[in-house]
C-alpha positions as CSV (number, residue, x, y, z in Angstrom):
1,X,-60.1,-98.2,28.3
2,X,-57.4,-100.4,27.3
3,X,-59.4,-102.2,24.6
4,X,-60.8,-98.9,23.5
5,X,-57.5,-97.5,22.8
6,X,-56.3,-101.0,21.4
7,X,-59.2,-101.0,18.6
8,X,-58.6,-96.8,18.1
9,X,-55.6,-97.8,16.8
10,X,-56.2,-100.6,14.7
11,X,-58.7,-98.3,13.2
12,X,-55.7,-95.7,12.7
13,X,-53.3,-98.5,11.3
14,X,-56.2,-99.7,8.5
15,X,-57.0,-95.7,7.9
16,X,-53.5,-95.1,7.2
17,X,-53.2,-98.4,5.3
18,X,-55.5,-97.2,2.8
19,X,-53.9,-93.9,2.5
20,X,-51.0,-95.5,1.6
21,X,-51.9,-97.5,-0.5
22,X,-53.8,-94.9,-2.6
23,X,-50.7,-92.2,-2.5
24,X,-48.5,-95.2,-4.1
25,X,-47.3,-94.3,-7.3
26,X,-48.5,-98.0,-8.8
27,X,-51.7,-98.2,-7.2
28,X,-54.1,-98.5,-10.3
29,X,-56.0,-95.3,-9.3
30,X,-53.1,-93.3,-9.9
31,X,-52.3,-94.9,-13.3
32,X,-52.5,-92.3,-16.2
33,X,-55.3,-93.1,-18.7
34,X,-52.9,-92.0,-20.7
35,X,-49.4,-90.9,-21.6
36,X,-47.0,-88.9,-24.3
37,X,-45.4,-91.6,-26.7
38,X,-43.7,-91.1,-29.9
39,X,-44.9,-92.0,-33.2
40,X,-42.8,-90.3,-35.4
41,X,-39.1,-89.3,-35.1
42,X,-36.3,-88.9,-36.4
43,X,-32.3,-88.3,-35.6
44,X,-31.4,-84.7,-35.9
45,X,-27.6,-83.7,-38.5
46,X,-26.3,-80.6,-38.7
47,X,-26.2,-78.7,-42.1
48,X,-23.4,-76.4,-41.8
49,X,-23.2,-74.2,-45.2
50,X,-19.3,-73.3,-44.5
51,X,-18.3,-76.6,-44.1
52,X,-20.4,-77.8,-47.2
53,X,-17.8,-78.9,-50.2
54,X,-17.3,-76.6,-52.8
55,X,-19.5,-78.1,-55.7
56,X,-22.6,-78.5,-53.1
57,X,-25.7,-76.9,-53.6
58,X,-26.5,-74.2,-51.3
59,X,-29.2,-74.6,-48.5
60,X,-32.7,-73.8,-49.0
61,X,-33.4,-70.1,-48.1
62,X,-35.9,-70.0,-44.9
63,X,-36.7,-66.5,-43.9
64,X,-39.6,-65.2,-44.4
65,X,-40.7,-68.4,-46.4
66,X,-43.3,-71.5,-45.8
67,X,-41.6,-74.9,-45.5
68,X,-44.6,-77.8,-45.8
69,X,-43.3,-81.8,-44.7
70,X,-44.7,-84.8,-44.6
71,X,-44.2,-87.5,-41.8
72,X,-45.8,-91.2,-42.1
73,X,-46.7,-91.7,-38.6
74,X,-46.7,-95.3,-36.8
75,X,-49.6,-95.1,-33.7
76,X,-52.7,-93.1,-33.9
77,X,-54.0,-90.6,-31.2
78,X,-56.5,-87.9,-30.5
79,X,-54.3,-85.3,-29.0
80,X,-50.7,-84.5,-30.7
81,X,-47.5,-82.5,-29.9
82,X,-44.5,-81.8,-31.8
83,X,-41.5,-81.4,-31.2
84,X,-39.2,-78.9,-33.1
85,X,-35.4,-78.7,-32.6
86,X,-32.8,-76.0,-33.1
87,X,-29.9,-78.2,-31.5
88,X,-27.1,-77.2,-34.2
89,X,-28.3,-73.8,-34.7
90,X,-25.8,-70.6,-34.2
91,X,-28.6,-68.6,-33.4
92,X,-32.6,-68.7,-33.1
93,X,-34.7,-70.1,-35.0
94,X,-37.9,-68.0,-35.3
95,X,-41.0,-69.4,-36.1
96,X,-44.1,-67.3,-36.9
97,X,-47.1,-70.2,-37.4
98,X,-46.7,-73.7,-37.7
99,X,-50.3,-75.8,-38.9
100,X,-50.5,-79.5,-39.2
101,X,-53.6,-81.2,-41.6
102,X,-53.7,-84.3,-43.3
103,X,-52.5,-84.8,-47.1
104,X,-54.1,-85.0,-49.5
105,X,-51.3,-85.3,-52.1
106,X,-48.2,-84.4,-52.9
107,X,-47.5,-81.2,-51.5
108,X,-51.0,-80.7,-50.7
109,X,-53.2,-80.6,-47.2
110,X,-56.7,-81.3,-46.6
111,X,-57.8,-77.6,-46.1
112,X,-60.7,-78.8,-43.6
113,X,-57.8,-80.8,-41.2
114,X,-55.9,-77.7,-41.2
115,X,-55.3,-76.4,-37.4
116,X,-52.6,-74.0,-36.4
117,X,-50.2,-75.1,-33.4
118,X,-49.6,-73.3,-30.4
119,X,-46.4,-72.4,-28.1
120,X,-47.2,-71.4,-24.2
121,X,-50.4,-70.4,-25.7
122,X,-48.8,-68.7,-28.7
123,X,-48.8,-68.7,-32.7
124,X,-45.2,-68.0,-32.4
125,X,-41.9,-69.3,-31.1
126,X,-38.0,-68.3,-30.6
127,X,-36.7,-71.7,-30.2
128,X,-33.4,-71.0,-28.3
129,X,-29.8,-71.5,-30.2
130,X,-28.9,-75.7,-29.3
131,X,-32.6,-76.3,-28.2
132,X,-36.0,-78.2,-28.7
133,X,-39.0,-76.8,-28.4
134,X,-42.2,-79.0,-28.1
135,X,-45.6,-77.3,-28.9
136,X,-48.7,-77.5,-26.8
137,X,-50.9,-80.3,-27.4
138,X,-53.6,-80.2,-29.8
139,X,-56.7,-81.7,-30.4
140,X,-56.6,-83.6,-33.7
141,X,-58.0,-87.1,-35.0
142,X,-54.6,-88.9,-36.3
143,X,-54.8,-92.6,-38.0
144,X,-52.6,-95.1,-37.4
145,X,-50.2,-95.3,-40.2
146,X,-51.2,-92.0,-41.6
147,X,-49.5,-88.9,-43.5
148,X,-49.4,-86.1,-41.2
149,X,-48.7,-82.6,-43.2
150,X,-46.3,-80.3,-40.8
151,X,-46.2,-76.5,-42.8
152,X,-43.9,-73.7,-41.1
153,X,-43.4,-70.3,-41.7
154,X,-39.9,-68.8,-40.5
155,X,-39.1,-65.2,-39.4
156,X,-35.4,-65.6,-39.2
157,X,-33.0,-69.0,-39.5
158,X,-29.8,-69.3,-38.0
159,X,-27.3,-70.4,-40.5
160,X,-26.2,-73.5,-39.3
161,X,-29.5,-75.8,-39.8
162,X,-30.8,-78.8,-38.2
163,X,-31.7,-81.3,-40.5
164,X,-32.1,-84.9,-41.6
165,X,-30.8,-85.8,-45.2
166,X,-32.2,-89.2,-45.3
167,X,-35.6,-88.3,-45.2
168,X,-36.9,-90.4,-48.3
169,X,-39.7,-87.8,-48.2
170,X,-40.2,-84.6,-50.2
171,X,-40.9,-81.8,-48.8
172,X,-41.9,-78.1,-50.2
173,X,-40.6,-74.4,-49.9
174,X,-42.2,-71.2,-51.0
175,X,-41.6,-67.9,-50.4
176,X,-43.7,-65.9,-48.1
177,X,-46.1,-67.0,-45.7
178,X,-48.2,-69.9,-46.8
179,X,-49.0,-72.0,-44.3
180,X,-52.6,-72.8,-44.9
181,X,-52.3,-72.7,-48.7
182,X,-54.2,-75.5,-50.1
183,X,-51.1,-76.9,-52.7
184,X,-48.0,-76.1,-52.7
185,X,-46.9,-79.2,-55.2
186,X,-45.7,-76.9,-57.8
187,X,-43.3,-75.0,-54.7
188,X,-39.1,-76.1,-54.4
189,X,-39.0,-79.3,-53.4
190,X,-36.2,-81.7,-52.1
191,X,-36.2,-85.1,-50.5
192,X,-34.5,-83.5,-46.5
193,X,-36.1,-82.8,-43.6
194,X,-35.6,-79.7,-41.7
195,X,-36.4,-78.4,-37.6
196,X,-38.7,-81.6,-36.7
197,X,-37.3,-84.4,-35.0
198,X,-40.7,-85.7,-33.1
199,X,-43.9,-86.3,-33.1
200,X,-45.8,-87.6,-30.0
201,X,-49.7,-89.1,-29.6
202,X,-51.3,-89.3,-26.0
203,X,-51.7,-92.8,-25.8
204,X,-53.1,-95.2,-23.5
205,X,-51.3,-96.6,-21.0
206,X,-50.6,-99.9,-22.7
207,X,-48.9,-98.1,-25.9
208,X,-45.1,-98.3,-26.0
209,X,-42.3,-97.6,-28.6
210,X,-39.8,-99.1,-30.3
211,X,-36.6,-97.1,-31.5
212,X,-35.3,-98.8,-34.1
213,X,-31.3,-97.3,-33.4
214,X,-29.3,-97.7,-36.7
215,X,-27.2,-96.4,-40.1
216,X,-28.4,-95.6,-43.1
217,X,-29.8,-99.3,-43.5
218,X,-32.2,-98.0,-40.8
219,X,-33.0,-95.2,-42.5
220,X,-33.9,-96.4,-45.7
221,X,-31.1,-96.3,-47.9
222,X,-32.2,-97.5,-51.6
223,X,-35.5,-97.4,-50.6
224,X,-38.2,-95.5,-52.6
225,X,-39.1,-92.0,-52.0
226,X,-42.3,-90.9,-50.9
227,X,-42.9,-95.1,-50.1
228,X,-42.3,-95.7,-47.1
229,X,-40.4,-99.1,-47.7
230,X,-38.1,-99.0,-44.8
231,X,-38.0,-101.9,-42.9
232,X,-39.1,-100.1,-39.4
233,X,-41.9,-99.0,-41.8
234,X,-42.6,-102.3,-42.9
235,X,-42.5,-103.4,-38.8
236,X,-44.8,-100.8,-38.2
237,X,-47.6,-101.8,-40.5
238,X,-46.8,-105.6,-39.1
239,X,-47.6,-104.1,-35.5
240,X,-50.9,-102.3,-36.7
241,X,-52.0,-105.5,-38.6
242,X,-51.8,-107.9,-35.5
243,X,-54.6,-106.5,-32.3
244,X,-51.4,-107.6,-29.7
245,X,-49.5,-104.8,-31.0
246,X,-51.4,-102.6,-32.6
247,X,-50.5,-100.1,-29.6
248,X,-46.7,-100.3,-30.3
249,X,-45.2,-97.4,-32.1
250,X,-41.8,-97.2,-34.2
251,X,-39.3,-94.4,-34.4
252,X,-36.8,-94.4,-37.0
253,X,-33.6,-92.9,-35.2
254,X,-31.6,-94.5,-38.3
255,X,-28.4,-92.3,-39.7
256,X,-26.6,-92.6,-42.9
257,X,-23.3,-93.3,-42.3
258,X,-23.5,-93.4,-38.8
259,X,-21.1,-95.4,-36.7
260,X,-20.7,-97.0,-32.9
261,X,-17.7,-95.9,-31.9
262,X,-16.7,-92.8,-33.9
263,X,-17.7,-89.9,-35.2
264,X,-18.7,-89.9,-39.4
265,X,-22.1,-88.9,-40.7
266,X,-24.0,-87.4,-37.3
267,X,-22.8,-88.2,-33.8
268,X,-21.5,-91.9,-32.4
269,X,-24.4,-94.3,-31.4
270,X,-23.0,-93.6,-27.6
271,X,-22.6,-90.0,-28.1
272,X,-26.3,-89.8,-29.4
273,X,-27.9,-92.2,-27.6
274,X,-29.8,-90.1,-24.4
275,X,-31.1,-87.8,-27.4
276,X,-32.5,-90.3,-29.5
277,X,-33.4,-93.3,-27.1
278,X,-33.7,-92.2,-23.7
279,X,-35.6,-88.4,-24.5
280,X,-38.2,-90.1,-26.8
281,X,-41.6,-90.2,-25.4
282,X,-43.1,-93.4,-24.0
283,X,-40.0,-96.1,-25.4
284,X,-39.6,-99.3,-23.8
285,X,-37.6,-101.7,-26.3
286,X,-34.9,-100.4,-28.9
287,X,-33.6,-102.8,-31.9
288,X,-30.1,-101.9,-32.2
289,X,-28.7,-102.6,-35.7
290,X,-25.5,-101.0,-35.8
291,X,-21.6,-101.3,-36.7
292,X,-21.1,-102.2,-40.7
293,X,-19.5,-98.6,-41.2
294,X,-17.4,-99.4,-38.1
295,X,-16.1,-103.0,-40.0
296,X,-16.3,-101.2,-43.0
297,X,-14.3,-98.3,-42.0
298,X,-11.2,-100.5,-40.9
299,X,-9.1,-100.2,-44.0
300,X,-9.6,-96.6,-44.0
301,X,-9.0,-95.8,-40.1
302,X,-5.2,-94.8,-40.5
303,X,-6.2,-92.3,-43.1
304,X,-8.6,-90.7,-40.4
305,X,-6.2,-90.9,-37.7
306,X,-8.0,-93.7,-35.7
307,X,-7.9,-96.4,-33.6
308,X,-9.4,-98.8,-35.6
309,X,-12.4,-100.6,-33.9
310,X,-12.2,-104.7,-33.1
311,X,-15.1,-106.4,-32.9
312,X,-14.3,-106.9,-29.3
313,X,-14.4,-103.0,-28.5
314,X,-17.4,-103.3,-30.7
315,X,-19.3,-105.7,-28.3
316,X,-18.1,-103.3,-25.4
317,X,-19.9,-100.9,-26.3
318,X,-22.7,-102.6,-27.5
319,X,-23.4,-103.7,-23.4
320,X,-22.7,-99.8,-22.8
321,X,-26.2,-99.2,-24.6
322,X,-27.2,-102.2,-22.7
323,X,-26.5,-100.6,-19.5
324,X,-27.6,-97.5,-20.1
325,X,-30.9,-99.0,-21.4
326,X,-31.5,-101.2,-18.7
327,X,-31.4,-98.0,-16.6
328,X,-34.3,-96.8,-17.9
329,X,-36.4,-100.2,-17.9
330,X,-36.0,-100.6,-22.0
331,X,-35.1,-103.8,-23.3
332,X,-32.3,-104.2,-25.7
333,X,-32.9,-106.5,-29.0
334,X,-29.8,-106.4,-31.4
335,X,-29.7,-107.1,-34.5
336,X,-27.2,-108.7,-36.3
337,X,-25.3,-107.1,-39.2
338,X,-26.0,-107.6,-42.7
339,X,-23.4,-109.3,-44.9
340,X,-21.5,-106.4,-47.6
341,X,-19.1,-108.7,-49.2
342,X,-18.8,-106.6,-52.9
343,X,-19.8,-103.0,-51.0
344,X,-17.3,-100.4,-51.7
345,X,-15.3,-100.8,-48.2
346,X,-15.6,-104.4,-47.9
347,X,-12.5,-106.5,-46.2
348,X,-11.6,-110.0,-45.5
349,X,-10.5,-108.1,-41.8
350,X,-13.9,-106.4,-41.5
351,X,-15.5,-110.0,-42.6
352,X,-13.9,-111.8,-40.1
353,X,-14.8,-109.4,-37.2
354,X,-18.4,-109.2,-38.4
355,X,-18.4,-112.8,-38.3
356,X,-17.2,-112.8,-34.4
357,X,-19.4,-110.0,-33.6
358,X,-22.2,-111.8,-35.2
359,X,-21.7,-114.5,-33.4
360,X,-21.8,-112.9,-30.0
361,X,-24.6,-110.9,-30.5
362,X,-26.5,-115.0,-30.9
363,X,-25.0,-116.3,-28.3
364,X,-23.8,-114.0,-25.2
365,X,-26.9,-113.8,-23.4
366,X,-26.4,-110.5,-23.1
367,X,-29.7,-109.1,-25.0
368,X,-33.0,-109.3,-24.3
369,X,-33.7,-110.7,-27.6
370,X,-31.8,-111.6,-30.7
371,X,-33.4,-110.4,-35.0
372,X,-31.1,-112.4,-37.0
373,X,-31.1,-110.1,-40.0
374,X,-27.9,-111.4,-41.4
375,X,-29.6,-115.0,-41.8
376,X,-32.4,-113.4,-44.0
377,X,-31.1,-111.6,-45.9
378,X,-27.3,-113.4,-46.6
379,X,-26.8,-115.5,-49.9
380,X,-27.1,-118.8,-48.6
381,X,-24.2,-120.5,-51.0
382,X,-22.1,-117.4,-50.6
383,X,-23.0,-116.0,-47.1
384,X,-20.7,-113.2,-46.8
385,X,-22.4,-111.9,-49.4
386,X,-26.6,-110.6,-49.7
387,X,-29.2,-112.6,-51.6
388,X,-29.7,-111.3,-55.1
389,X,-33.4,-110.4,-54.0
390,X,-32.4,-108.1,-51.4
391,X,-29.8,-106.4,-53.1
392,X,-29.9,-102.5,-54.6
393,X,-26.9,-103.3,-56.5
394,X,-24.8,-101.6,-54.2
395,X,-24.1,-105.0,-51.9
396,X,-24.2,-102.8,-49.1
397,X,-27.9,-101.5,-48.8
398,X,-30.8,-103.8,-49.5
399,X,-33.2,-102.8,-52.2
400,X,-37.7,-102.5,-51.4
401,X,-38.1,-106.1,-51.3
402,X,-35.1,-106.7,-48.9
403,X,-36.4,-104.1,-46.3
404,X,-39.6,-106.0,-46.4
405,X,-37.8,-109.6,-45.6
406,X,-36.0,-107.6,-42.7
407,X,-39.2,-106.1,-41.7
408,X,-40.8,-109.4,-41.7
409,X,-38.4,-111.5,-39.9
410,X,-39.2,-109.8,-36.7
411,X,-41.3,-111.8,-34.0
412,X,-43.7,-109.7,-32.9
413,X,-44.2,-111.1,-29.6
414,X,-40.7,-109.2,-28.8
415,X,-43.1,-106.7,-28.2
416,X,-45.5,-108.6,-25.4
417,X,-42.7,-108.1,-23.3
């Protein structure tokens, strides 16, 4: 009986065994074929009309009109979502169709592509004052690298909008509902974005993303319209080219004007950081090039009634991203910042903490990897200042041809890790 008992429960121990193993969460049975990851985003700004200055032009008008944009995705997939945000509204935003189809030009859509979205099951969507709203996933056949068309017609707007200025892109309004209208070239047009902030691809289980977290040099300052001549563009088409990483995606979470440690064009890197790092779908490294419009905002601080940043408050909050990164299993490249010697808010103070800060992003050991963008892109005789072939005149933003040095000078193998 004894040895009866004694081999009953072996057989219990191995039957739970296997039980347990198969119930644990990294058992490769329970792996997802698949997963949500980003291929498109960008960094939500509010547009508020009253606090516009008095020679702006006035907003677009949305109600009971057809807004058609155009995003130039990174990774393809077979089954899409988007997501639409609301997050400095006053009010709903109402939303009576929205269709996605592939371009076929400016302003127009490949009429056979053309397939409406849906929300819960529904055409249309209340997206809640301060909110996103992600549609339901749709069955559609999206290239790598390719022009997705996003058109929208809106029952009511609130009146403060959610936007992004630095789209580089044109989009298209027209009044009424035309949402699967073949052209709408000859419609308004205007190079912003408005109420899409995402765009996400099921994905194997390999894919990944890469935020690229940054200023307007990040989002394409100088760069052509309608070209796609960023330099996270130009990454992305590096990462498609090479079989390693043809499963890594980009998103651009690059603001104009944006700085680390205060307010000024769109939230502080830390105050905006869960939004557009840690609620993206699928990302697990972030290239962080941030803080010229910190040094470059010294001379001015006292005029705004701030503290002004040192570089060494700088590189605290640089390993505050770090932290909070490393929370979450992403790895943390930085990049270092880009000389501006001539730019309109240069200073020899500024200089000399970029310098320092520069220097500790190469050699604190605090990253997971180091992109020396100042190196490729500085004047080698005159390094405080940018090469003359990556400068757009402005000696602050670099011109095509300088987004595609920065874009090149990234090791690619950053991205095996």
């Amino acid at each position: 009986m004894k040895t009866k008992l004694n081999l009953m429960s072996w057989l219990m121990i191995a039957a739970l065994a296997i039980l347990a193993f198969a119930a644990t969460p990294n058992s490769i049975a329970n792996q997802p074929a698949d997963h949500w990851v980003g291929t498109w985003a960008s960094s939500a700004q509010s547009l508020d009309p009253a606090k516009a200055p008095p020679n702006a032009a006035p907003p677009p008008v949305f109600t009971d009109a057809t807004l058609r944009q155009v995003f130039h995705v990174s990774i393809g997939g077979q089954v899409i979502r988007l997501r639409f945000s609301n997050e400095f509204g006053d009010g709903p935003l109402g939303i009576s169709s929205a269709h996605v189809a592939l371009s076929s030009g400016p302003g127009a859509i490949k009429t056979d592509w053309d397939k409406p979205l849906l929300f819960a099951g529904q055409p249309s969507v209340s997206i809640p004052q301060g909110a996103p709203m992600l549609s339901d996933p749709l069955d559609f056949d999206l290239a790598p690298l390719s022009d997705i068309v996003v058109t929208i017609h809106f029952t009511s707007v609130p009146t403060i909008l959610t936007t992004h200025p630095g789209s580089r892109a044109t989009s298209y309004l027209q009044t009424g509902d035309a949402v699967s209208t073949a052209d709408l070239s000859q419609a308004l047009h205007f190079d912003r974005w408005f109420f899409v902030s995402g765009i996400d691809v099921l994905a194997k289980s390999s894919a990944a993303a890469v935020v690229t977290l940054g200023d307007s040099i990040t989002d394409g300052a100088q760069s052509t319209t309608n070209g796609n001549t960023r330099w996270p563009d130009e990454l992305a088409r590096r990462l498609q080219a090479n079989k390693k990483t043809a499963n890594v995606a980009v998103l651009n979470e690059g603001i104009g004007g944006n700085r680390i440690l205060h307010d000024n064009i769109g939230a502080n890197v830390l105050a905006r950081f869960d939004r557009d790092v840690l609620a993206q779908s699928g990302v697990r490294w972030i290239i962080m090039l941030e803080g010229i419009n910190d040094l470059g905002n010294l001379p001015r601080a006292a005029a705004h009634h701030e503290d002004a940043p040192t570089a060494e408050q700088l590189m605290a909050a640089f390993e505050q991203i770090i932290d909070r990164a490393h929370a979450h299993n992403i790895r943390v490249y930085a990049a270092t910042i880009l000389p501006y010697e001539g730019a309109f808010y240069f200073s020899s103070e500024g200089e000399a903490d970029r310098q320092k800060l520069n220097n500790w992003i190469r050699t604190s050991g605090k990253f997971d990897g180091v992109i020396d963008l100042d190196a490729v892109t500085r004047d080698a005789k005159d390094p405080a200042h940018f090469a003359a072939i990556v400068d757009s005149g402005d000696h602050l933003h670099p011109n095509s041809a300088g987004y595609k040095i920065m874009g090149d000078a990234i090791d690619l193998r950053l991205f095996g890790k």
